[in-house]
N, CA, C and O of each residue as an XYZ file, in Angstrom:
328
protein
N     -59.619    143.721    -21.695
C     -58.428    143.250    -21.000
C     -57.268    143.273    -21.985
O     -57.635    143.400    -23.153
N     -55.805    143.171    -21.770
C     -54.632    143.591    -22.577
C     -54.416    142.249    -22.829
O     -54.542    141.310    -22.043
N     -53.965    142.229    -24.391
C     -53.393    141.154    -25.230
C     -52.588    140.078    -24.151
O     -52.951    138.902    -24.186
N     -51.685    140.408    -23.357
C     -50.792    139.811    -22.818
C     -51.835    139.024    -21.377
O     -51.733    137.811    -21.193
N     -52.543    139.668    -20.698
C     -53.091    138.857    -19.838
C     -53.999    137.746    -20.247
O     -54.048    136.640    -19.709
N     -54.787    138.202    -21.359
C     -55.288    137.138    -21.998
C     -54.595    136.041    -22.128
O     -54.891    135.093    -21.401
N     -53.501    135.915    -23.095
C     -52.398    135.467    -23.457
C     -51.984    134.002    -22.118
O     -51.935    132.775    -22.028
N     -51.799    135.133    -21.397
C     -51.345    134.444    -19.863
C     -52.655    133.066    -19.494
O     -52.556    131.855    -19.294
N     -53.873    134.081    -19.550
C     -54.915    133.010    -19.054
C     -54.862    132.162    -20.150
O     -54.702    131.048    -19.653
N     -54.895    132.073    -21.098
C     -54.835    130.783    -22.117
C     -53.846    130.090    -22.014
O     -54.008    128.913    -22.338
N     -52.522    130.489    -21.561
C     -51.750    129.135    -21.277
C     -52.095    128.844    -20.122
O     -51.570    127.759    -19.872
N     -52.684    129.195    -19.262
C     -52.783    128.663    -17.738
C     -54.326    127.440    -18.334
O     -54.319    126.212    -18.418
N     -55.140    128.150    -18.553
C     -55.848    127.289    -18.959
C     -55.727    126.182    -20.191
O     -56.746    125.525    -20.408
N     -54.975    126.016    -20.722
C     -54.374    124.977    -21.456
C     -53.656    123.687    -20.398
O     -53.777    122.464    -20.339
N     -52.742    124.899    -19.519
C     -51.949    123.592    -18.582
C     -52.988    123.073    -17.866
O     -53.074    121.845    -17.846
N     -53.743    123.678    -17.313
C     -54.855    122.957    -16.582
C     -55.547    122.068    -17.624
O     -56.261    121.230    -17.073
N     -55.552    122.015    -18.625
C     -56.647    120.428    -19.592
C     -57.901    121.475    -19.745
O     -58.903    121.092    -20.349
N     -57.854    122.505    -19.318
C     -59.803    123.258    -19.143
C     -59.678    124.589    -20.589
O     -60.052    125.762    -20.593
N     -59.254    124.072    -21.268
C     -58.916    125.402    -22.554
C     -60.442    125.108    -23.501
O     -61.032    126.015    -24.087
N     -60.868    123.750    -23.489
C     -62.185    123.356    -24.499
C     -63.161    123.490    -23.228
O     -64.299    123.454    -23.697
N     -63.228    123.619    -21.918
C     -64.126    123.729    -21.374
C     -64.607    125.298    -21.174
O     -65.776    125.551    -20.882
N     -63.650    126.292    -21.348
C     -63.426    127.271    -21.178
C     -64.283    128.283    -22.235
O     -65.098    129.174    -21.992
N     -63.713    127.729    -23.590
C     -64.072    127.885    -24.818
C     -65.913    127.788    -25.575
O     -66.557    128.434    -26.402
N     -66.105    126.805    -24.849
C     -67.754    126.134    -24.589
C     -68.504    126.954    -24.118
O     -69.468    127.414    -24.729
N     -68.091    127.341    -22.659
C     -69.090    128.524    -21.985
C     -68.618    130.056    -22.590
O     -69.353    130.967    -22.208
N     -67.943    130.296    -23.124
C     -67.239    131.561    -23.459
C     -68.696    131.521    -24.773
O     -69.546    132.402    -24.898
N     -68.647    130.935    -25.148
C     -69.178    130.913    -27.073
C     -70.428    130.551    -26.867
O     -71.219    130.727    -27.793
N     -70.997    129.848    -25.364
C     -72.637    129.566    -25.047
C     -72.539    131.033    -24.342
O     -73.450    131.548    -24.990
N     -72.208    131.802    -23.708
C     -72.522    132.453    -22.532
C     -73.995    133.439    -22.803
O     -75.033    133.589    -22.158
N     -73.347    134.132    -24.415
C     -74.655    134.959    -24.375
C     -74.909    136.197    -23.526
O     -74.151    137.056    -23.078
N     -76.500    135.966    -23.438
C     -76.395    137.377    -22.327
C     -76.098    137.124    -20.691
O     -76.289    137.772    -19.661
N     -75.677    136.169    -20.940
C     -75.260    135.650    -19.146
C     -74.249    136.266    -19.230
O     -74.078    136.641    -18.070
N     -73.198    136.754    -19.987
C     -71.824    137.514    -20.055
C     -72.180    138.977    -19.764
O     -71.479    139.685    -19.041
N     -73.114    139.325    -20.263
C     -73.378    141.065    -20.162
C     -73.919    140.942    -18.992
O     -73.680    141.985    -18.385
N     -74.751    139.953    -18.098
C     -75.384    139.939    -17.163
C     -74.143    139.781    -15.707
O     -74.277    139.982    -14.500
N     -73.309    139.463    -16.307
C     -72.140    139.205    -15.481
C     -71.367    140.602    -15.002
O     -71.060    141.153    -13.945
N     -71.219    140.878    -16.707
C     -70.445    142.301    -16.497
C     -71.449    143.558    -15.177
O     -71.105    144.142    -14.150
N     -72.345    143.497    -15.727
C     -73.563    144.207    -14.661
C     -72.946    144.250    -13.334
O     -72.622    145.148    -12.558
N     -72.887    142.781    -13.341
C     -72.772    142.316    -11.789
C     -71.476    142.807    -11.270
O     -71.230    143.130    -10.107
N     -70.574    142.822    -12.428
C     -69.357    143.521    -11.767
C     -68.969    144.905    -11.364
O     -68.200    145.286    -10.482
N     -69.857    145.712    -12.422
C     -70.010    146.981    -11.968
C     -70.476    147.417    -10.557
O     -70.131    148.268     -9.738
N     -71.529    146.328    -10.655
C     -72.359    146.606     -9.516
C     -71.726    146.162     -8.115
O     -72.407    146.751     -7.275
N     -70.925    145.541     -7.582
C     -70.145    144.789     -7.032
C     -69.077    144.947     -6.773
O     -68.462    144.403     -5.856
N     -68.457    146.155     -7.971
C     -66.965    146.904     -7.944
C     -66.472    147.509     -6.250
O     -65.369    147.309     -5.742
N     -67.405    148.125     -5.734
C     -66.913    149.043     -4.771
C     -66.097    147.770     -3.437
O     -65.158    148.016     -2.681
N     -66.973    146.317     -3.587
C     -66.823    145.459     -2.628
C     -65.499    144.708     -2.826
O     -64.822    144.261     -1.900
N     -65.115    144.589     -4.516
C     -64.068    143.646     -4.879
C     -62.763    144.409     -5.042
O     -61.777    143.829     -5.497
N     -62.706    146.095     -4.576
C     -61.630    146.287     -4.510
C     -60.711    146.232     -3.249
O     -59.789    147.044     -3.174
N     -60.907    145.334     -2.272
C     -59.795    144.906     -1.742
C     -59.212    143.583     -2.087
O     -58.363    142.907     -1.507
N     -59.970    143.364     -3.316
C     -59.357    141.861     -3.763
C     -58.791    142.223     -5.013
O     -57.867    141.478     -5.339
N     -59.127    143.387     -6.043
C     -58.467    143.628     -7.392
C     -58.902    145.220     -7.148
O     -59.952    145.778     -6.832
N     -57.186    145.779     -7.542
C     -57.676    147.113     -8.500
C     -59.356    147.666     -8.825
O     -60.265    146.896     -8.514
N     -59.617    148.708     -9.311
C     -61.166    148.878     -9.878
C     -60.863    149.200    -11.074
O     -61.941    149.318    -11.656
N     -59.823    149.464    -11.956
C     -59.585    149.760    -12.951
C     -59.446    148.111    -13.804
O     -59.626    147.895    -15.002
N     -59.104    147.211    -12.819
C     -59.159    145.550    -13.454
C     -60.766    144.750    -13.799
O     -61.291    144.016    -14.636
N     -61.057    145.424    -12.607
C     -62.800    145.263    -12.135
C     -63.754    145.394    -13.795
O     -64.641    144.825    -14.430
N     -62.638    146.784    -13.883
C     -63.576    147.565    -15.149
C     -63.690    147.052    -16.412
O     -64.572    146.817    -17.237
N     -61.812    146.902    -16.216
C     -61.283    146.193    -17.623
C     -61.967    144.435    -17.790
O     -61.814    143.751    -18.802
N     -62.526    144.101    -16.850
C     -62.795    142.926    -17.097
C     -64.423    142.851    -17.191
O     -64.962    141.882    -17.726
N     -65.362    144.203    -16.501
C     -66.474    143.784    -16.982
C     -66.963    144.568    -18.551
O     -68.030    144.185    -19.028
N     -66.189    145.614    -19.284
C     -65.846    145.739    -20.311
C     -65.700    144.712    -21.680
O     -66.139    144.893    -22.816
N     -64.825    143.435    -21.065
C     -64.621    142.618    -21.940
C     -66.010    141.643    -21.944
O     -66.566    141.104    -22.901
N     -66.327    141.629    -20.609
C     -67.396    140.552    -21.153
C     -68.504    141.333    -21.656
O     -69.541    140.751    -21.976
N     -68.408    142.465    -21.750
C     -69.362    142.943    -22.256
C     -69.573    143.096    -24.376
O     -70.445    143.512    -25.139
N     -68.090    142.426    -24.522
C     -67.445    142.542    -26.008
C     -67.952    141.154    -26.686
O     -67.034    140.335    -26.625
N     -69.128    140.611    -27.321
C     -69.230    139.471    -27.564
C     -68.398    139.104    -28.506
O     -68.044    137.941    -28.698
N     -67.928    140.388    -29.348
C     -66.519    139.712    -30.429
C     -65.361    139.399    -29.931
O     -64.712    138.676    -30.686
N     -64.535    139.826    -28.348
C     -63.858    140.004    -27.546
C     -63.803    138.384    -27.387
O     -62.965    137.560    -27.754
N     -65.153    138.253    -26.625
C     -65.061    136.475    -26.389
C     -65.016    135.557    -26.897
O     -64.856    134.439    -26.405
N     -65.181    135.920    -28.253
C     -65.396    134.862    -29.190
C     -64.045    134.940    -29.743
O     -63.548    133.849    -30.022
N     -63.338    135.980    -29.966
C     -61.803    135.656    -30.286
C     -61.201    135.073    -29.139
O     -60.234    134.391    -29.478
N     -61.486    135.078    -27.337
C     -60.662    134.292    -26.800
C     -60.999    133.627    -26.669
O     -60.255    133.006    -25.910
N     -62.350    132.728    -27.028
C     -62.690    131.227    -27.528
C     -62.156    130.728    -27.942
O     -61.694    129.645    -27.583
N     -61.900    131.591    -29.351
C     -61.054    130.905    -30.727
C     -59.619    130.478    -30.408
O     -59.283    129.305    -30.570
N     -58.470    131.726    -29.801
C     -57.711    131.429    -29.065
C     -57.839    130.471    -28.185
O     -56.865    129.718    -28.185
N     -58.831    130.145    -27.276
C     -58.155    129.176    -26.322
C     -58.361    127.520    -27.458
O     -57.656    126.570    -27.119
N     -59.297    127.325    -28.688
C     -59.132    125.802    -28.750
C     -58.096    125.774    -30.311
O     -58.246    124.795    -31.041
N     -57.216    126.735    -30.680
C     -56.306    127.195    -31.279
C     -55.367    126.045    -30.849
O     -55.573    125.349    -29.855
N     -54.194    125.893    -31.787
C     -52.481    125.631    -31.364
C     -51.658    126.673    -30.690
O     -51.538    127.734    -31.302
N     -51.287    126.597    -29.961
C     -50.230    127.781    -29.472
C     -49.415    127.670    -29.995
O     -48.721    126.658    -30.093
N     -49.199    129.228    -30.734
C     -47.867    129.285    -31.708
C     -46.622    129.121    -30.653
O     -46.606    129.623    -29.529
N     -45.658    128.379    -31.189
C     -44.245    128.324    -30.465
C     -43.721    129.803    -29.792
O     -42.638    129.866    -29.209
């Protein structure tokens, strides 16, 4: 997924109070993350009247990145730079 949407979901999840809850399952997930991504592939043809398939992709890609998640772990229980 691109620097900037990330970006986006970490302040959304900050305003919501859920940035350490977020962070928790991101850094437990494990192979439940690759097992996820699976699911999205697999599932793609159904969720594109709800997202793009190129978002579909880009997002089961990332969970498929365990260094990916673990930097937006790190990011979400981080300070947000000004």
């Amino acid at each position: 997924m691109d620097k900037n949407r990330l970006d986006s979901l970490a302040r959304h999840l900050r305003a919501w109070g859920l940035n350490g809850l977020a962070a928790a399952l991101l850094e437990s997930a494990g192979p439940a993350a690759f097992l996820g991504a699976q699911a999205l592939y697999f599932a793609s043809p159904a969720l594109t009247p709800f997202a793009p398939d190129d978002e579909v992709t880009a997002l089961a890609r990332w969970l498929e990145d365990p260094l990916a998640l673990q930097n937006f772990a790190h990011q979400l229980v981080e300070e947000p730079s000004p």
